[in-house]
C-alpha positions in Angstrom: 248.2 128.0 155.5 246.1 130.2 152.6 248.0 131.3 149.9 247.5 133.8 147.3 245.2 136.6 147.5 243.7 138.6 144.1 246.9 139.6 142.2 247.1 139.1 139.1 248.1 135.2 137.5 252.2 135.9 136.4 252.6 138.1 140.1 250.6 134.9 142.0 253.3 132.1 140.4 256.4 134.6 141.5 254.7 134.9 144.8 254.9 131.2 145.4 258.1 130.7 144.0 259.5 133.5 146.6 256.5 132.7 149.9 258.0 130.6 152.7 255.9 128.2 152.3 255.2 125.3 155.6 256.6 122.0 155.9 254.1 119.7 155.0 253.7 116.6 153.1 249.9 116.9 152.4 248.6 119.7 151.0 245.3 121.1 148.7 245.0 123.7 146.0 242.6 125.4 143.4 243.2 127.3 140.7 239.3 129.3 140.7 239.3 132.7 142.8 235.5 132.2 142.9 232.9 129.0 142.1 229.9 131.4 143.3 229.3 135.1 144.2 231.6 137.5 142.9 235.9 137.4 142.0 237.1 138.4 146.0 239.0 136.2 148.8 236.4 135.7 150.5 234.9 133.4 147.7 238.1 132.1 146.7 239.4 128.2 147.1 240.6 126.4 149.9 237.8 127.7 152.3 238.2 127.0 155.5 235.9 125.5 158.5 234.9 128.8 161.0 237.5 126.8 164.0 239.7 127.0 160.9 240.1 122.9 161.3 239.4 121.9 158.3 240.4 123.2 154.6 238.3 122.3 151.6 238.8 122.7 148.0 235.5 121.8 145.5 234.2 121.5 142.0 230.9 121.3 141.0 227.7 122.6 142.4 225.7 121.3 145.6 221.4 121.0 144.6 219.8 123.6 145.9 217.6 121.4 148.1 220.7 119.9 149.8 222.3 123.1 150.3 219.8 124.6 152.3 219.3 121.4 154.4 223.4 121.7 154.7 223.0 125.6 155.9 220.4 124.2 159.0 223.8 122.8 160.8 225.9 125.7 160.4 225.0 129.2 162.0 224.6 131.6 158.9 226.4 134.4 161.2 229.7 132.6 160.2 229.6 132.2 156.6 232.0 134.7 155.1 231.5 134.2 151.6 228.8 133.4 149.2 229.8 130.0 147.9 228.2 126.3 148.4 231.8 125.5 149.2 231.9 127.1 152.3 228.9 125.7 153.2 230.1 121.9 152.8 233.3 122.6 154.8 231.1 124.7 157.7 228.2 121.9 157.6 231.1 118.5 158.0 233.3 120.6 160.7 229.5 121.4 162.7 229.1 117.2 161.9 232.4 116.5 163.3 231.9 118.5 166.7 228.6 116.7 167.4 230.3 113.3 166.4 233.0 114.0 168.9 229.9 115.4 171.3 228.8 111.9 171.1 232.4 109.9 171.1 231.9 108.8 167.6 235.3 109.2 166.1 236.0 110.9 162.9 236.7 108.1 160.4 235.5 107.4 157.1 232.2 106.1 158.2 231.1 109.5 159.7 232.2 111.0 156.1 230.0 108.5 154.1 227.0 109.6 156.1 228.0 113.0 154.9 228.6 113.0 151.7 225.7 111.1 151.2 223.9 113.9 152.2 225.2 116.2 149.6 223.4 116.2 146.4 224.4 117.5 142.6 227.5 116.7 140.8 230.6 117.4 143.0 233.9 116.4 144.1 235.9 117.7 146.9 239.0 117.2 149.0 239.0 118.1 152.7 242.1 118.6 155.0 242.0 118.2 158.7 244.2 120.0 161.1 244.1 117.4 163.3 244.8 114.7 161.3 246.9 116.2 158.6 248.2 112.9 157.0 244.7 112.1 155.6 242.5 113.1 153.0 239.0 113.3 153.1 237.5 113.0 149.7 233.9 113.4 148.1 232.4 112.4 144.7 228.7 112.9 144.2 226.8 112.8 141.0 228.9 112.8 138.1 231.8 114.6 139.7 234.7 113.9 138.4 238.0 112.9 140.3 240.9 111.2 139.5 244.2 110.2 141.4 247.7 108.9 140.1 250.4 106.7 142.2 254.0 107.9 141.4 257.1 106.0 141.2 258.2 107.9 144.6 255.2 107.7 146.7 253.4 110.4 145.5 250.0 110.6 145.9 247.9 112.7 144.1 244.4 113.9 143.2 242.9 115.9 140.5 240.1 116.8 138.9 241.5 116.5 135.3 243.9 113.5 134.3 246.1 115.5 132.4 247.7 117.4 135.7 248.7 113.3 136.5 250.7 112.7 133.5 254.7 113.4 134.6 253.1 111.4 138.1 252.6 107.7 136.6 251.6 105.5 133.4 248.2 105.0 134.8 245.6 107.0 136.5 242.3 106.3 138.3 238.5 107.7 138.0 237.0 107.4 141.5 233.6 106.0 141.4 230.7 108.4 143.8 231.3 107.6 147.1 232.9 108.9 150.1 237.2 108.2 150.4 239.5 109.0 153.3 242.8 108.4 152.1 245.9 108.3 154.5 249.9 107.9 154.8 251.3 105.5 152.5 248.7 105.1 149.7 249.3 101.8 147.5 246.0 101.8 145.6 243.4 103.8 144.7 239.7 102.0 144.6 238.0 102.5 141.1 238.7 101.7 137.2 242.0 102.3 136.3 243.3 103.9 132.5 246.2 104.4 130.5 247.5 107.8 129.5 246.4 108.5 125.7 249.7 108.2 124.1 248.9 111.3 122.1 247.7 113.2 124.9 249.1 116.7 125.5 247.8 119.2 128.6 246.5 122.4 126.5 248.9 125.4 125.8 249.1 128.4 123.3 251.8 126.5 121.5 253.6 130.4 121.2 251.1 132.2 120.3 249.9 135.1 122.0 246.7 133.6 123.9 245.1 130.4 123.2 242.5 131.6 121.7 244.8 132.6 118.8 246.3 129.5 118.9 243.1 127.7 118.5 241.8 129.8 115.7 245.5 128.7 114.1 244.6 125.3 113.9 241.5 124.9 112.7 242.5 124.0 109.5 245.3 121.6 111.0 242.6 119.9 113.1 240.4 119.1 110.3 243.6 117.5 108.7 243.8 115.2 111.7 240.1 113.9 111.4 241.3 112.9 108.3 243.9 110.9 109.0 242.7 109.5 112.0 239.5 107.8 110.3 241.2 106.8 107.5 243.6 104.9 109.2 240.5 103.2 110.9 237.3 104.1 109.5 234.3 104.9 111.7 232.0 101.7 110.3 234.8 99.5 112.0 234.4 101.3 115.1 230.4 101.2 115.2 231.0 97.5 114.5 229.4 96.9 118.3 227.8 99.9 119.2 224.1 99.6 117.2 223.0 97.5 119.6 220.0 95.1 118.4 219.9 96.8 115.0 222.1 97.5 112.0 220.0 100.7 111.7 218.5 103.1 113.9 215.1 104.3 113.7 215.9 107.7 115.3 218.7 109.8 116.3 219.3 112.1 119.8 222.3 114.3 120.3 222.6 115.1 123.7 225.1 118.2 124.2 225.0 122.0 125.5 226.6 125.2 124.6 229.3 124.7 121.9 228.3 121.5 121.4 224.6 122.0 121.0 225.2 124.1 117.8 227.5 121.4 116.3 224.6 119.4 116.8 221.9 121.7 115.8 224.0 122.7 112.4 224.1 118.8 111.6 221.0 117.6 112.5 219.4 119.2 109.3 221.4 117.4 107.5 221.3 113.9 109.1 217.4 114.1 108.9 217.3 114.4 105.3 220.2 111.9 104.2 219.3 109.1 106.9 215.1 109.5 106.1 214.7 109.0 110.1 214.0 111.4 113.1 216.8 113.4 114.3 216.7 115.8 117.2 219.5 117.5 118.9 218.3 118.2 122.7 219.8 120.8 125.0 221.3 118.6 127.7 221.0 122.0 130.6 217.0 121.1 129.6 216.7 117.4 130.7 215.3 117.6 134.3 214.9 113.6 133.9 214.3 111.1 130.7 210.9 109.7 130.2 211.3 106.2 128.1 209.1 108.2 126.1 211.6 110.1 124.8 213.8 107.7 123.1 212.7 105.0 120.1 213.1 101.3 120.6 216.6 101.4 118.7 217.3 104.8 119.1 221.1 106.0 118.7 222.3 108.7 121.5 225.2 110.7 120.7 226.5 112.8 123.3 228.7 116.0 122.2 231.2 117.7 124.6 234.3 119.4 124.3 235.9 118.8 127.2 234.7 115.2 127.4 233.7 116.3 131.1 230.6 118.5 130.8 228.4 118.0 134.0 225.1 118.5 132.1 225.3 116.0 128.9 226.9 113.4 131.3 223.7 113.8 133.4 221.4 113.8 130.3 223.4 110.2 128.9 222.9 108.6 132.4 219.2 109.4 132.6 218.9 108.4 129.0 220.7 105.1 130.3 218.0 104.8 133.1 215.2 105.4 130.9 215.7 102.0 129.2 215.9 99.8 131.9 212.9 97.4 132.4 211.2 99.0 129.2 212.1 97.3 125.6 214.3 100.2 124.7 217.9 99.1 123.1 219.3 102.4 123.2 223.2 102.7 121.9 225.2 105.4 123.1 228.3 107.2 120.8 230.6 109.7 122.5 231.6 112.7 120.5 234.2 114.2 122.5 238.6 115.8 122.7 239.5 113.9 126.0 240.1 110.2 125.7 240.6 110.4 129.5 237.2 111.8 130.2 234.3 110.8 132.3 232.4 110.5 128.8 235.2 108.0 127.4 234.0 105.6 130.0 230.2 106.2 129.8 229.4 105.2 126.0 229.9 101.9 124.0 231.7 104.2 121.2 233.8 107.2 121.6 234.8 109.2 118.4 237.7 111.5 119.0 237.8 114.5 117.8 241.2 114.9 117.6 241.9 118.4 119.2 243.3 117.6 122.4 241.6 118.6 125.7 239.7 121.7 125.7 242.0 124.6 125.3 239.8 127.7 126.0 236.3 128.9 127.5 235.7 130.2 123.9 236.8 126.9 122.2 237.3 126.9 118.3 239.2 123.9 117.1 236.5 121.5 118.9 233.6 123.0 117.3 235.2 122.4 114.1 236.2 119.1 114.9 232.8 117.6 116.0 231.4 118.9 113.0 234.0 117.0 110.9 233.9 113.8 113.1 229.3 114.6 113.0 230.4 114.6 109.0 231.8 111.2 109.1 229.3 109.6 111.2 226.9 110.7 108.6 228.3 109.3 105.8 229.0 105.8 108.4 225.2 105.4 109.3 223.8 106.0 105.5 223.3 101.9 104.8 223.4 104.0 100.8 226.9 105.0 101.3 230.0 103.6 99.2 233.4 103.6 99.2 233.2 106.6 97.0 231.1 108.3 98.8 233.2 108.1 101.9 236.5 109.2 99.9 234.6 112.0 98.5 233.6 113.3 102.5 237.1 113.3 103.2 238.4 115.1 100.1 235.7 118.2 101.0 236.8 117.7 104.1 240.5 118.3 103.2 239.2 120.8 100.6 237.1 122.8 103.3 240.8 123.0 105.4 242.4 124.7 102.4 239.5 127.2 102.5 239.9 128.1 105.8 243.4 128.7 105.3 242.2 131.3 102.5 240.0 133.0 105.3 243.0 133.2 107.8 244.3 134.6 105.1 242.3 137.5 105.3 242.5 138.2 109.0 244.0 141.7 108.3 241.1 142.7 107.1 238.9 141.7 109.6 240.4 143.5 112.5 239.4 146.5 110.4 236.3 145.9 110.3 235.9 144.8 113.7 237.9 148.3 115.2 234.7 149.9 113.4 232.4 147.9 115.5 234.1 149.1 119.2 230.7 151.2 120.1 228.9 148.5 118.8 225.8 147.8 122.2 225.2 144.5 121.1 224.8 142.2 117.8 222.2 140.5 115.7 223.2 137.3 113.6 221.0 136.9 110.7 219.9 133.3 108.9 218.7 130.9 107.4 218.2 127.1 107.7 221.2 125.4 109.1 223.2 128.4 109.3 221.1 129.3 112.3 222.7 127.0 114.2 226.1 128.8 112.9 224.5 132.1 113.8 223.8 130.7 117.2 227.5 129.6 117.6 228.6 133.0 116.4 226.6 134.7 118.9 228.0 132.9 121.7 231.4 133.1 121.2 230.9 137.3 120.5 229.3 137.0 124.5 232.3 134.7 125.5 235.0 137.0 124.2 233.8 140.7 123.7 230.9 140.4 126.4 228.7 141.9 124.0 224.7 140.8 123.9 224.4 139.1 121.5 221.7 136.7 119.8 220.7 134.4 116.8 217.7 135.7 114.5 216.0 133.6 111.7 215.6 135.8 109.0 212.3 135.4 108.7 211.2 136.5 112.1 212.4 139.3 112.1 209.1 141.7 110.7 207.7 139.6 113.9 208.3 141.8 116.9 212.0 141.7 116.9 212.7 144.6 114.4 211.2 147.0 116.8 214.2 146.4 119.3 217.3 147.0 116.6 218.7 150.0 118.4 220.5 152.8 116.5 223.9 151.2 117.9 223.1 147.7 117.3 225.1 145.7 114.8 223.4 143.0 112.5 225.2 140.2 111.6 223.7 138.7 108.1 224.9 135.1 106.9 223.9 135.3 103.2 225.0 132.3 101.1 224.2 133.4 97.5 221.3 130.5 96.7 219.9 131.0 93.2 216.1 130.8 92.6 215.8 130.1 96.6 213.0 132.8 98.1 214.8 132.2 101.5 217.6 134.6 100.1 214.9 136.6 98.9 213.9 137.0 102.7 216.9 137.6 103.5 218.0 141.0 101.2 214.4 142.5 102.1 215.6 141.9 106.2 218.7 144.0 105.0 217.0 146.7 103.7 214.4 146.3 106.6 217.5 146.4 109.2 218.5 149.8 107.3 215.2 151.8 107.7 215.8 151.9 110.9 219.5 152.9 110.9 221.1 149.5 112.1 224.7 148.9 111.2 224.8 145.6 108.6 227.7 143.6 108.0 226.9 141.1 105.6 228.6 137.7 104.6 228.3 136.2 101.7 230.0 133.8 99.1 232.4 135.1 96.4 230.7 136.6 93.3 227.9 137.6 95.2 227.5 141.2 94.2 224.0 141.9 95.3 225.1 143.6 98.4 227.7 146.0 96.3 225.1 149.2 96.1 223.0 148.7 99.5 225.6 150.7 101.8 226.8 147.8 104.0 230.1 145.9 105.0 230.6 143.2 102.8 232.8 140.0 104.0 233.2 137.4 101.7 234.2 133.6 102.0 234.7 130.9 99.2 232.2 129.1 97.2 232.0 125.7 99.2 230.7 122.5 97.4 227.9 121.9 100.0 225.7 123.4 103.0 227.8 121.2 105.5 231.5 123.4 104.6 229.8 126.3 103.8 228.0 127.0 107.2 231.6 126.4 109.1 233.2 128.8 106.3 230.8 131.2 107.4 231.6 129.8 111.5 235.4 130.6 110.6 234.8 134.2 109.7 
């Protein structure tokens, strides 16, 4: 039976607390309304088979070039909704009637041929009415699946391990491949884990949303980076990772969204401290990995918050690829919150970022923390480094943490300032050098959580075309540390004035003391004076 329909979350929980629900002891469940197409029941999770047979619940997205071979076996008249889900449950149930056509019985031989034929990163779980004890399972790609057996016979699957912590001590990632799983479970094929021991599933910790809660924190997870690599430092954890060389001769950061910016903000500075090529590559980008693209000791570090992100783990494993049969040694370090995560077990190193699993679409505290833990590595791969240089990282790191606190500080404030900006049609984030990367940060998270356009701009592009499309309700965003004797910041106060001409709101922010923005008719936010580049950019991120 189908539960739920489109209320909202707190009137779906009492509904199944009070709904009659059947007698069963298998069962499925998703907690998306839609994976494609728009929020409506149609699109929402388990879809069913047209003979209403079979009951499917998915993650993850079928290739377009095996969906519309998929689509040939159904008849398009019977699709309800606009998802690729549907389509998998329509095209095995249209599988299974020809099977039976043919007196092949429906075992888990006829669902590997199937799955096989379904390309892209997925995993799903399939329910048959007529055989209601099993499970029919899929993993394809880099999908990610994992299953738990409890103490009192439970068995369970899920597509995050943290939902199988109160189930059992241990939990297993299921390798790609085709599963049918029946009555009395006592193993799970795959590699089996331990539960973190400091693992906790994400909440808001009391605070009105999470994203409030996460904002909190910040300073709090910086702390923990801290700690955590100076109770083991991060040289004794790349002790076997360089592989081949005690140096390498060029860095990759692999990573998207969030991520990407952490990477982009710290590449700058890696490049110039390390004297080697550093690039930070957009992970949605990477159709494939040409050996090309990677030195013959080249260092990949792959960035994600979640630990779980679909794109960067399809970027590492072509990277992978890419060096077998050519004389490429290439080591892999995983930058990540989830020590349960597919990356976990893809990369010779993973460096935590100590934030627990991601805790919102609009994440905060992991941004922060793999800018610390980028911070660290830094200072770990610079063969120049000393013991004093290390300590000194982690007393601006505990210094920048006290800063932020001085920004939440402020937060009153703020929430003027940002009542002001209500009519505000979309939002322009001016910079400079690194801070572009912070700009770029900025903007997303002002399209994650107000769903206002809103883009980076380097300063210096902006007499280039892009002035012409400042509206009269546009807002411009200006990220102005105060840089003596730099013409940058030169740049920078004539895009102000050039922002005014044409009657664009400007809210500028800048360090303490600054007081060239006092007479020029803009908002004015301030943040503290940081010792470097590196804490002053995430100052800036903070605000």
């Amino acid at each position: 039976e189908k539960v739920g329909e489109r209320p909202a979350f707190a009137a779906l929980e009492q509904r199944l607390v009070t709904h009659s629900m059947p007698t069963a002891l298998v069962g499925v469940g998703h907690v998306r309304w839609a994976t494609r197409g728009e929020v409506a029941e149609r699109n929402a999770h388990p879809h069913l088979s047209p003979d209403g047979r079979f009951a499917l619940v998915h993650n993850g997205n079928v290739d377009q070039a095996s969906l519309v071979a998929l689509r040939t076996l159904v008849d398009g008249d019977v699709l309800q909704s606009e998802t690729d889900s549907e389509v998998l449950v329509a095209a095995w149930a249209k599988s299974c009637v020809e099977a039976e056509a043919r007196s092949t019985p429906i075992d888990a031989r006829l669902f590997a041929e199937f799955v096989a034929r379904v390309q892209g990163t997925n995993a799903f779980v399939c329910l048959d009415r007529l055989q209601p004890e099993r499970l029919f399972v899929g993993v394809t790609g880099v999908g990610e699946l994992y299953g738990a057996l409890g103490s009192e016979g439970e068995f369970v699957l899920a597509s995050s391990p943290y939902v199988l912590m109160g189930v059992a001590e241990t939990y297993t990632a299921l390798a790609p491949g085709a599963y049918l799983f029946g009555p009395n479970q006592t193993e799970i094929p795959g590699e089996q884990y331990q539960f973190d021991p400091g693992a906790q599933a994400p909440s808001a910790d009391g605070f009105a949303h999470i994203m409030q809660a996460e904002l909190f924190h910040v300073p709090g997870a910086i702390r923990r980076v801290v700690d955590a690599y100076r109770a083991e430092p991060m040289r004794r954890r790349l002790v076997t990772t360089l592989v081949g060389t005690d140096r390498p001769d060029e860095i990759v950061f692999l990573a998207c969204g969030t991520s990407l910016h952490a990477a982009e903000f710290l590449a700058p500075l890696f490049a110039t401290r390390l004297g080697i090529p550093v690039r930070a590559i957009d992970a949605t980008n990477v159709i494939d990995a040409p050996v090309a693209l990677y030195g013959p000791h080249a260092l990949v570090v792959a960035i994600s918050q979640s630990g779980t992100t679909t794109d960067t783990l399809k970027a590492l494993a072509d990277c992978l690829a890419a060096q077998r049969g050519h004389a490429r040694q290439i080591s892999t370090i995983g930058v990540h919150n989830n020590p349960m995560g597919a990356l976990a077990h893809q990369v010779q190193t993973s460096l935590y970022t100590c934030t627990g699993e991601e805790r919102a679409t609009a994440s905060t505290m992991a941004f922060f923390g793999q800018c610390a833990v980028l911070w660290l590595l830094l200072d770990a791969l610079d063969p120049t480094s000393t013991e004093g240089t290390t300590i000194a990282q982690f007393d601006e790191l505990l210094q920048l943490a006290s800063q932020l606190e001085r920004v939440r500080e402020r937060q009153g404030g703020l929430i003027g300032m940002a009542e002001r900006l209500v009519s505000t049609t979309s939002f322009k984030i001016l910079a400079l050098g690194s801070d572009v990367a912070i700009a770029s940060e900025g903007a997303l998270k002002l399209e994650e959580v107000v769903y206002c356009p809103s883009a980076p701009l380097p300063a210096g592009r902006l007499k280039h075309g892009p002035l012409a499309l400042v509206p009269d309700k546009a807002t411009i965003l200006v990220l102005a540390p105060k840089q003596e004797h730099d013409p940058r910041y030169d740049r920078l106060v004539g895009a102000i004035e050039d922002v005014r001409t044409r009657k664009g709101k400007v809210v500028v922010f800048t360090t303490e003391g600054n007081e060239d923005f006092g007479d020029r008719s803009v908002d004015v936010v301030t943040v503290p004076l940081a010792p470097n580049l590196f804490a002053q950019g995430l100052l800036f991120a903070y605000v």
